[in-house]
C-alpha positions in Angstrom: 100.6 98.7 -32.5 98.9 97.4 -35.5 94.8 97.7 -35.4 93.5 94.1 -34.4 90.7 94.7 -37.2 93.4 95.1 -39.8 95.3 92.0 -38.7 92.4 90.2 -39.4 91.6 91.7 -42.5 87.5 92.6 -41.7 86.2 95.8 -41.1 85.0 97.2 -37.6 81.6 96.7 -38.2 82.4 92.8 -38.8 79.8 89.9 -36.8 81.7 87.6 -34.0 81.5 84.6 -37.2 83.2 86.8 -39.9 86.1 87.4 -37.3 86.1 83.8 -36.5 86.3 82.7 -40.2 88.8 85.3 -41.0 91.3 84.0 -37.7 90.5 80.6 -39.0 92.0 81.2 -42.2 95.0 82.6 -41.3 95.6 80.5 -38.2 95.4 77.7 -40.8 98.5 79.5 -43.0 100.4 81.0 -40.6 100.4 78.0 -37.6 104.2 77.1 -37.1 103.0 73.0 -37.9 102.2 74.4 -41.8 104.8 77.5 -41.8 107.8 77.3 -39.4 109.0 80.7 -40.8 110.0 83.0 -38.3 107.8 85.9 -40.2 105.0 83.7 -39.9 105.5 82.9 -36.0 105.3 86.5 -34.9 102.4 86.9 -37.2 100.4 83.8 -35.8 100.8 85.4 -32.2 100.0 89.1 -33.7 96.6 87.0 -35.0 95.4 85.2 -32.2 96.0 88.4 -29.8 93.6 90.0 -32.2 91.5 87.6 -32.0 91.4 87.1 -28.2 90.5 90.7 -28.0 88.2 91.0 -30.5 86.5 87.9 -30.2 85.4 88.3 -26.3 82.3 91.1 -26.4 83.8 93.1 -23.5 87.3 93.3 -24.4 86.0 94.2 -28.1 83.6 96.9 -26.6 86.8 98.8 -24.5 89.3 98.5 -27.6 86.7 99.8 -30.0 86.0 103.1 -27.5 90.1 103.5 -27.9 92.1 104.5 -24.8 90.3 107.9 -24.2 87.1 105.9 -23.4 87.2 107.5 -20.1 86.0 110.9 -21.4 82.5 112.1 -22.3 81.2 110.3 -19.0 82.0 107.3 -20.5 84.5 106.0 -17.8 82.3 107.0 -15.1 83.5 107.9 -11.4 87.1 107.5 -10.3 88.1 104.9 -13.1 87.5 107.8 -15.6 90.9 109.2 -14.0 92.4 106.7 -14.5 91.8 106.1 -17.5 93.2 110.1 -18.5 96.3 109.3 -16.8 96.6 106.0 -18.7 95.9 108.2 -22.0 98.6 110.8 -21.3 101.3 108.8 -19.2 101.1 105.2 -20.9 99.6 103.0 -18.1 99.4 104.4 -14.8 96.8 101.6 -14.0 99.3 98.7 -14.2 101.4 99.8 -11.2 98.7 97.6 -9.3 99.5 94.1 -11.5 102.3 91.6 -10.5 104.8 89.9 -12.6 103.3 88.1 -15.4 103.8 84.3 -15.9 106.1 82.6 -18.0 104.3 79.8 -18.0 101.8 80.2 -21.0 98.7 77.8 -22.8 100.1 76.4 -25.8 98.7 76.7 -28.8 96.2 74.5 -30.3 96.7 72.4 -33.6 94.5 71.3 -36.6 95.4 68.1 -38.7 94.1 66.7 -41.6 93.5 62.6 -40.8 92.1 60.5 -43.9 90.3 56.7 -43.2 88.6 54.7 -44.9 85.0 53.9 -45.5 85.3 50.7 -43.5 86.3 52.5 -40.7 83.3 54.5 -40.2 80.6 51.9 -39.9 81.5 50.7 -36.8 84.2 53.2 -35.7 87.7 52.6 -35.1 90.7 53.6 -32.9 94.1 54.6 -34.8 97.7 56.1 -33.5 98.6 58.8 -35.2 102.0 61.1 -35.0 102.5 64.9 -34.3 105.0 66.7 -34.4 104.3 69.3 -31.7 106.4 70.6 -29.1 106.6 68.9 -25.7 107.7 69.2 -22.3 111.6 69.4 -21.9 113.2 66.2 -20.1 115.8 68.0 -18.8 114.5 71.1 -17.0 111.0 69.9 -16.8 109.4 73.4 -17.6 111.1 75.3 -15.2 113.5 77.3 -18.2 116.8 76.8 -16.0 119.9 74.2 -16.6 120.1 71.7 -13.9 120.6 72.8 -10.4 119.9 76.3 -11.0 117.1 78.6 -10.8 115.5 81.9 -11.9 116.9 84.9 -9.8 114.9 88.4 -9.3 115.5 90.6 -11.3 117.4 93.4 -9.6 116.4 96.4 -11.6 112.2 96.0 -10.8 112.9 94.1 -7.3 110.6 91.1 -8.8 107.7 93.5 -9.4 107.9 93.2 -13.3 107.8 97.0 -13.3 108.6 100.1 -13.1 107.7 102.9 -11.9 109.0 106.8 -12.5 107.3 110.2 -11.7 106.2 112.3 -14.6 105.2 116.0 -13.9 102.4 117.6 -15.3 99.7 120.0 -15.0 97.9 117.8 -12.9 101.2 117.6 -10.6 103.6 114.7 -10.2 101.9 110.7 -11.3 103.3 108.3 -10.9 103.5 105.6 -13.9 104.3 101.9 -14.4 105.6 100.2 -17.3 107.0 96.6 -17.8 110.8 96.1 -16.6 112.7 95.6 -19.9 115.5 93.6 -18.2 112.9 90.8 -17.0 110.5 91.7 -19.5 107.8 92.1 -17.3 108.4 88.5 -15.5 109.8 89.8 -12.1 112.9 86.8 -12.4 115.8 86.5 -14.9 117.1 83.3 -16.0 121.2 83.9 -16.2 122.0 80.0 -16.6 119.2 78.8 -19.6 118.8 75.0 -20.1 121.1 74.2 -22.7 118.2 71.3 -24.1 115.4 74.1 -24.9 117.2 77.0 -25.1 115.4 78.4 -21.5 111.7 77.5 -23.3 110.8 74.8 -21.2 109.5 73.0 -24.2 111.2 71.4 -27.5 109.8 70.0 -30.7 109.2 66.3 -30.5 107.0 63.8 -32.7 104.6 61.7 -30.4 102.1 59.1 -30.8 98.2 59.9 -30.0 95.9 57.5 -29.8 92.9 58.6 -31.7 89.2 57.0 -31.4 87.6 57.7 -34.3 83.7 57.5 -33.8 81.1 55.3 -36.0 79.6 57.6 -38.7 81.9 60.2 -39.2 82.0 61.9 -42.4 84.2 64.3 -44.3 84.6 67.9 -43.1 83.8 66.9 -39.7 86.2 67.8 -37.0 87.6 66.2 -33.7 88.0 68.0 -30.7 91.1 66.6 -28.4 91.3 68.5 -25.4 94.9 69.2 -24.0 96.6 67.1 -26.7 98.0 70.5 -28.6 101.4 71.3 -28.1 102.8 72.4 -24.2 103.1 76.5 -23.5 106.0 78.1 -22.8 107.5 77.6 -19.4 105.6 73.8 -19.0 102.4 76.0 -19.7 99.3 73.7 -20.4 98.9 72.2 -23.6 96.4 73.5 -26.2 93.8 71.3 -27.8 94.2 69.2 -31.4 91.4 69.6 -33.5 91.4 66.5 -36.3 89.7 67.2 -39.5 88.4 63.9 -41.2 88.8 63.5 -45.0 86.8 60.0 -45.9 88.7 58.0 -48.7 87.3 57.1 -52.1 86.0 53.1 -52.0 85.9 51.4 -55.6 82.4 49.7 -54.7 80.5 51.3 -51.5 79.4 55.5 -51.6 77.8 56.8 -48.7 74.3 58.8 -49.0 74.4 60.0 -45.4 73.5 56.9 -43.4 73.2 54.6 -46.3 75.4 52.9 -48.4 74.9 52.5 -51.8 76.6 49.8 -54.4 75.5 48.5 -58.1 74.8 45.2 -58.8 75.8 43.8 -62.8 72.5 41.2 -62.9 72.8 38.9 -66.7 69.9 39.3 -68.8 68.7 35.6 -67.6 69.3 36.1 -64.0 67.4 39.4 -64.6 64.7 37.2 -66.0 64.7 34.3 -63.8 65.6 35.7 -60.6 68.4 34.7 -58.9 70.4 34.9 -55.8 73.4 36.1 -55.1 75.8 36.9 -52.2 78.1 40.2 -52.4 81.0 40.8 -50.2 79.5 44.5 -47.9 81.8 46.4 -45.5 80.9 44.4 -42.5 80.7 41.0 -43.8 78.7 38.5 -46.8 75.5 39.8 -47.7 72.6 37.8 -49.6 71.2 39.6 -52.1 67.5 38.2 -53.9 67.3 39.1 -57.5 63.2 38.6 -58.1 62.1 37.7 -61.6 61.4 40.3 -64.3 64.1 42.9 -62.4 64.3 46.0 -64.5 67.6 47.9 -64.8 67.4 50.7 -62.0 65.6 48.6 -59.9 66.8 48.9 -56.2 67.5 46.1 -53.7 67.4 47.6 -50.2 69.2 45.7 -46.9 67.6 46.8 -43.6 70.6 48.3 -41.3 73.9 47.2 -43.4 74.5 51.0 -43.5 76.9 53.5 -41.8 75.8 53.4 -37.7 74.4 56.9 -37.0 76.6 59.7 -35.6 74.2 61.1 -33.0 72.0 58.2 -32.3 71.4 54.7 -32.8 70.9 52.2 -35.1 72.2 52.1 -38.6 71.3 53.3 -42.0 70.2 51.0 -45.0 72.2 49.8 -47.9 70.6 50.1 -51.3 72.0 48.0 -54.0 70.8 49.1 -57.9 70.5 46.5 -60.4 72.1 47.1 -63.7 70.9 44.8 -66.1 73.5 43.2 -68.8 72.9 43.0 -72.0 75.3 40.6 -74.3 76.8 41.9 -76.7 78.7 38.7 -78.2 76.6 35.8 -79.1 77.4 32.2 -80.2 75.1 30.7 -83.1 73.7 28.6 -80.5 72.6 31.3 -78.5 71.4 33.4 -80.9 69.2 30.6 -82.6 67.4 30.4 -78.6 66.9 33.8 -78.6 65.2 34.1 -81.8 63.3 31.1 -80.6 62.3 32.7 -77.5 61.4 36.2 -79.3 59.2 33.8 -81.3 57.2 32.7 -79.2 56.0 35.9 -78.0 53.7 38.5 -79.2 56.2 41.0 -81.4 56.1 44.3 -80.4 58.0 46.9 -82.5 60.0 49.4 -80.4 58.1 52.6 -80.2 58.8 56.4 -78.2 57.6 56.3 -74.8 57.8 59.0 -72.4 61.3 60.5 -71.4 63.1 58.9 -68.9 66.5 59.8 -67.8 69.7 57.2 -68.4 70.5 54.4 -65.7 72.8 56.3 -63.6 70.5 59.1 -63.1 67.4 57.1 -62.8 69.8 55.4 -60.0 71.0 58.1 -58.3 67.2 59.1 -58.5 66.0 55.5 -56.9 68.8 56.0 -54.9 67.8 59.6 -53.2 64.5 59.6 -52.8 63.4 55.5 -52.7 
């Protein structure tokens, strides 16, 4: 048997987070929704058994002391002999367990789900398809074709194992192994369901019905409980973990709760003051443009952001001003700008002190206004 640490790829002295990270990882590659290889099947169930061992404290601390934990005084009292005969004749201690179950937890899966900005503000509910495996209409879980059903196994009597004498120094113990007819499940299955092949379970696509909550952002993922795909045997299903991707928008960014757009204001408009009403996520917006604006200058709307994850209320949107500056000019206009210019006290264009260009000074405003 391959060391659990090794299938993982980290070392023994590795925290409970760098085994979680490293399962993570390879669930991700080797899951049979991303890689329906054979190869990678076995491997995905050779990683999570690792992982379920070394990821519970107690089951960690018994496989790291190895199967001869019992000497040294380590086992303590009668379970240390136990544990000897265990060492020596392969599992003396399992002659007191039943038949295992066929019917297993499925595994759970991870998608990727993109929405849009929109989406988010207020939160929205979306059907979206898997392709997982499902319960089998025909046998229903139970593994067997219609009007059949599983028989005991006649070499371990339905125990699941078996159980020989082996002579030693210590004298004759008695040892119990899993029945390789049954394969440890105490029943046999001689007429399969033709549908699923005697899983209980085939591959189907299905439609989930997703609610996707207000203020949501990428990176973050969904936890739905029991919609994974069905275990072996009608087991119960595993859970679907969504991982949300927000999509690009042309006008609106987010800054954690707060949306944030730029606003093209004409050098008169800029001058004048103006207002103006812009089309927002959630509806028309009026937007007051005072006199004298400056390129940079921010417009901010009191709760016309993203509504808050965990908690209430909304964030702000924060509209920058970009002043434009014509670059074409009729003779006309030109002649009322040189008229305006003037009549005003001239001022030749000196150095002032460094300031950074718009989009920075925005992103600036922007961040910390």
């Amino acid at each position: 048997m391959a060391d659990h640490y090794d299938v993982l790829g980290v070392d023994r002295q590795a925290t409970p987070d760098e085994i979680k990270k490293a399962y993570r990882k390879l669930a991700r590659e080797l899951h049979p929704d991303v890689n329906p290889s054979p190869e990678a099947s076995e491997r995905f169930k050779e990683v999570t058994h690792a992982y379920d061992v070394l990821s519970d404290p107690q089951q960690r601390q018994r496989y790291d002391l190895g199967p001869q934990q019992g000497f040294g005084g380590q086992g303590g009292g009668a379970g240390g002999f136990g544990d000897i005969f265990d060492a020596f004749f392969g599992g003396a201690q399992q002659q007191r367990q039943g038949p295992r179950s066929r019917r297993e937890r499925g595994q759970d899966a991870l998608l990727r789900l993109e929405v849009e900005l929109d989406d988010i503000v207020f939160g929205v509910q979306r059907d979206i398809e898997v392709d997982t495996a499902v319960l089998c209409d025909t046998c229903h879980g139970s593994c067997c074709a219609p009007g059949t059903s599983p028989q005991t196994c006649d070499i371990c009597g339905g125990s699941g194992q078996i159980q020989r004498t082996v002579r030693s120094l210590l004298g004759n113990v008695m040892t119990s192994s899993p029945c390789g007819t049954c394969r440890g499940y105490g029943t046999v299955i001689p007429n399969p369901c033709p549908t699923c092949q005697g899983q209980g379970r085939v591959r189907a696509r299905r439609t989930i019905p997703v609610d996707i909550p207000a203020g949501v952002d990428t990176g973050i993922r969904l936890q739905m409980p029991g919609q994974g795909e069905v275990g072996p045997a009608g087991g119960p299903n595993g859970d679907l973990y969504l991982e949300v991707k927000v999509k690009h928008h042309d006008v609106y960014s987010r800054n954690g709760d707060d949306l944030l757009a730029t606003l093209e204001v004409q050098m008169a408009d800029a001058i004048l003051g103006t207002t103006t009403t812009v089309k927002a996520l959630d509806g028309d917006i009026q937007v007051e443009v005072k006199p004298g604006t400056q390129s940079a200058d921010v417009v901010t709307i009191k709760d016309r952001g993203v509504t808050r994850l965990r908690g209430s209320g909304r964030g702000d949107l924060k509209i920058g001003i970009q002043v434009v500056t014509p670059t074409k000019l009729s003779h006309k206009e030109r002649e009322l700008i040189e008229k305006f210019a003037s009549g005003r006290k001239h001022e030749k264009p000196e150095l002032s002190q460094f300031q950074q260009g718009l989009f920075g000074k925005l992103r600036d405003r922007f961040l910390n206004f």
